[in-house]
C-alpha positions as CSV (number, residue, x, y, z in Angstrom):
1,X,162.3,81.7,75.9
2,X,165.6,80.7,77.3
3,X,166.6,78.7,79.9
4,X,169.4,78.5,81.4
5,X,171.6,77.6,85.2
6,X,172.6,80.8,84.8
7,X,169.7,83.6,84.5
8,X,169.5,85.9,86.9
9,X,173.1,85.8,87.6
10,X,175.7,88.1,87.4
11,X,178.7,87.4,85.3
12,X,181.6,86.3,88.1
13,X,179.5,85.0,90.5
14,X,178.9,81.0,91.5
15,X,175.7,79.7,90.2
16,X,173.9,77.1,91.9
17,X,175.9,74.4,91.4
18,X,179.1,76.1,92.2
19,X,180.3,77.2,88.5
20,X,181.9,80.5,87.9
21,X,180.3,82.7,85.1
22,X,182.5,84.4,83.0
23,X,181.4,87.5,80.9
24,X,180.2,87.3,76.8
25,X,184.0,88.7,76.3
26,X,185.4,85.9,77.8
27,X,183.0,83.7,76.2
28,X,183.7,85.3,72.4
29,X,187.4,83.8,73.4
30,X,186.6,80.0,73.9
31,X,187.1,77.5,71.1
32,X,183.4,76.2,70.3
33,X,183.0,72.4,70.1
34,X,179.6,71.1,68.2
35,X,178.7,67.5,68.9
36,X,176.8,65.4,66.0
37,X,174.3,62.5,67.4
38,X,177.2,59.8,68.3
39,X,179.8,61.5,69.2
40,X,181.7,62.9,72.4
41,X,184.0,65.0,73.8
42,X,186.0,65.7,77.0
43,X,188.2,68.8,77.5
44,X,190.6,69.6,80.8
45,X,190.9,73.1,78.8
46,X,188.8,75.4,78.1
47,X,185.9,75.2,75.5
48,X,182.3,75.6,74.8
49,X,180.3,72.3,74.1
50,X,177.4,72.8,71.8
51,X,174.5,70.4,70.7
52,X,170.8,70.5,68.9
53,X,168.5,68.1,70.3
54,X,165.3,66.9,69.3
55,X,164.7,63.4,70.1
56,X,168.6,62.9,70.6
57,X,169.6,63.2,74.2
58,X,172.4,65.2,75.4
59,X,174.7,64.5,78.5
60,X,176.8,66.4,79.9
61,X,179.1,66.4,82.9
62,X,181.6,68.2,84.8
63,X,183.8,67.2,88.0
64,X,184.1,70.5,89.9
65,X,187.3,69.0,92.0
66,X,189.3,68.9,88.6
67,X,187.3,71.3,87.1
68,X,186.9,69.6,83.8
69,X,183.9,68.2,82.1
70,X,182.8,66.6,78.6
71,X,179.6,65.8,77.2
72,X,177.9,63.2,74.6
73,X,175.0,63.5,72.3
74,X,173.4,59.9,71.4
75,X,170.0,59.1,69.5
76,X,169.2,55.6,70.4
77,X,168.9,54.2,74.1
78,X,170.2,51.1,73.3
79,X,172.9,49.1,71.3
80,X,170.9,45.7,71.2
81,X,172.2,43.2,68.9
82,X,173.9,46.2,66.5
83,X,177.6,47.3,66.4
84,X,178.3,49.1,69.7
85,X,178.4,52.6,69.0
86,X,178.2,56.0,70.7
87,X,174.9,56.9,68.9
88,X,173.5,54.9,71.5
89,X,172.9,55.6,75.3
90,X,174.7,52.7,76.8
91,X,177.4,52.8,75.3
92,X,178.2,56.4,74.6
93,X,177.7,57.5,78.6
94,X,179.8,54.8,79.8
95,X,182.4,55.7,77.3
96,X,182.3,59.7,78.2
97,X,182.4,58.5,82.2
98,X,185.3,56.2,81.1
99,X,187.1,59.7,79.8
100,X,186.9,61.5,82.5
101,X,188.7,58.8,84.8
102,X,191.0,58.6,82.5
103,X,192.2,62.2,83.2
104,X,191.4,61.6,87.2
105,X,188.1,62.1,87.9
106,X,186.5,59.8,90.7
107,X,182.6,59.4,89.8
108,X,181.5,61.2,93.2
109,X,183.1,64.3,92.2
110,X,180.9,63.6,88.8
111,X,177.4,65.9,88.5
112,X,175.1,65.4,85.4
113,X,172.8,67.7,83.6
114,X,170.7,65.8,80.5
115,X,168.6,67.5,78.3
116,X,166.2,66.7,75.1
117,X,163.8,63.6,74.4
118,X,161.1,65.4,72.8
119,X,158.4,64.4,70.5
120,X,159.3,66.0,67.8
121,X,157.2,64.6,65.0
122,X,153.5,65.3,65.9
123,X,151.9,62.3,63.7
124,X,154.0,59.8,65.8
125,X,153.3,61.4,69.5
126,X,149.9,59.4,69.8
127,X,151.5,56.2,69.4
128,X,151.9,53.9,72.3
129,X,154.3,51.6,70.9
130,X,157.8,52.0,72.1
131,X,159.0,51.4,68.6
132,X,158.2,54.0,67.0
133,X,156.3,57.4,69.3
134,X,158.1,57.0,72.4
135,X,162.2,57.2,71.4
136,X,163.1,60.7,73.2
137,X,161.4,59.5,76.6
138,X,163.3,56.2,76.0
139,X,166.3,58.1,75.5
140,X,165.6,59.9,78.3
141,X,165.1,56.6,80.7
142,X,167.8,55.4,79.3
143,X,170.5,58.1,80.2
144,X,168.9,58.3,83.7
145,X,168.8,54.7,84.6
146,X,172.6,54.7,83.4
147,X,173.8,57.4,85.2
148,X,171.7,55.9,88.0
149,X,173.6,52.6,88.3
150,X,176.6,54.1,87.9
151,X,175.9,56.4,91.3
152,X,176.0,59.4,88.9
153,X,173.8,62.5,90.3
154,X,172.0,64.6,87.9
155,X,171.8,68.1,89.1
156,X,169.8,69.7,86.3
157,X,167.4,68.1,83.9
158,X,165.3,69.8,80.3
159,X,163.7,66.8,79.1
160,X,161.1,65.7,76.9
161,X,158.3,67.9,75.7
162,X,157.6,68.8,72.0
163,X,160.3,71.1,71.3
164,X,163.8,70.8,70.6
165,X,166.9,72.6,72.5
166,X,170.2,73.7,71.7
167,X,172.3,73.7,74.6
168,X,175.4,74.5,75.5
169,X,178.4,74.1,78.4
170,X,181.5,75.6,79.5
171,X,183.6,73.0,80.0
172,X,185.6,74.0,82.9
173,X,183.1,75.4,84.9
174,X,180.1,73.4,84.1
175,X,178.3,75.9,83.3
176,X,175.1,75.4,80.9
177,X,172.5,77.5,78.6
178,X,170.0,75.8,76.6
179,X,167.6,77.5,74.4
180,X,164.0,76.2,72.9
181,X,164.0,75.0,69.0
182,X,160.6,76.6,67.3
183,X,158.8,73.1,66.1
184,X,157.9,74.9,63.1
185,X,154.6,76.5,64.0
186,X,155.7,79.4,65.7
187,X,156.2,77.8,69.2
């Protein structure tokens, strides 16, 4: 099954959140950008940003006054007492918001869409303790209680479940396709 903000749209017409849809030609043409756990990537051009997710949680977002937009990819919620690095959720989303300022965005021209957090290992999905069962909904806390305090809206949301996604985003027009991961059974 895919999902995606654009199904049942036709190719040149405004989706619901205001991106224009460009045709698979157009799409063939774009320069394909595939973002590992910890890092990030904003683009004022013109470029396809791709991610796998399992537990991992992907963020992306896109200011439609400038019409640019950038996206992270982080597998921990939170730095701690560790190095500060983008694998985790507080620092890489600040970092990513920090970007796009940086080439003039103002944070209420800023929409977010987050996808991933699931369970993907079956013997740990009983578990109650945070520490080990419950990372991809803490991921998944963790980016929206960031983009939260930092008045950040999310306009479209996958999240957690037991299957991964690979999703995708347009980086000038915001917008996104994500497609289910098998879990290895079938599903």
């Amino acid at each position: 099954m895919t999902r995606s903000s654009t199904l049942g749209k036709k190719p040149g017409r405004p989706n619901s959140s205001g991106a224009i849809l460009t045709s698979p030609a157009i799409l063939t043409k774009l320069s394909e950008i595939f973002l590992h756990p910890g890092q990030k990537h904003v683009g004022s051009g013109s470029a396809i940003l791709k991610m796998i997710l399992g537990s991992c949680v992907g963020v992306f977002l896109f200011d439609s006054r400038l019409r640019i937009g950038g996206a992270t990819h982080f597998m921990l919620p939170f730095h701690g007492n560790g190095q500060l690095s983008p694998r985790y959720g507080d620092v890489a989303i600040p970092a990513l918001l920090e970007q796009l300022c940086k080439l003039g965005s103002d944070y209420r021209d800023v929409q977010a869409k987050v996808y991933g957090g699931a369970s993907m290992l079956s013997a740990l999905r009983g578990l109650g303790s945070d520490q080990f069962g419950q990372i991809g909904r803490r991921n998944v806390e963790s980016a929206f209680t960031i983009l939260l305090k930092a008045s950040i809206t999310v306009v479209e949301k996958d999240v957690l479940g037991e299957r991964g996604r690979k999703v995708s985003m347009i980086s000038d027009t915001g917008a996104v396709a994500m497609e289910y991961v098998s879990n290895g059974n079938g599903n």
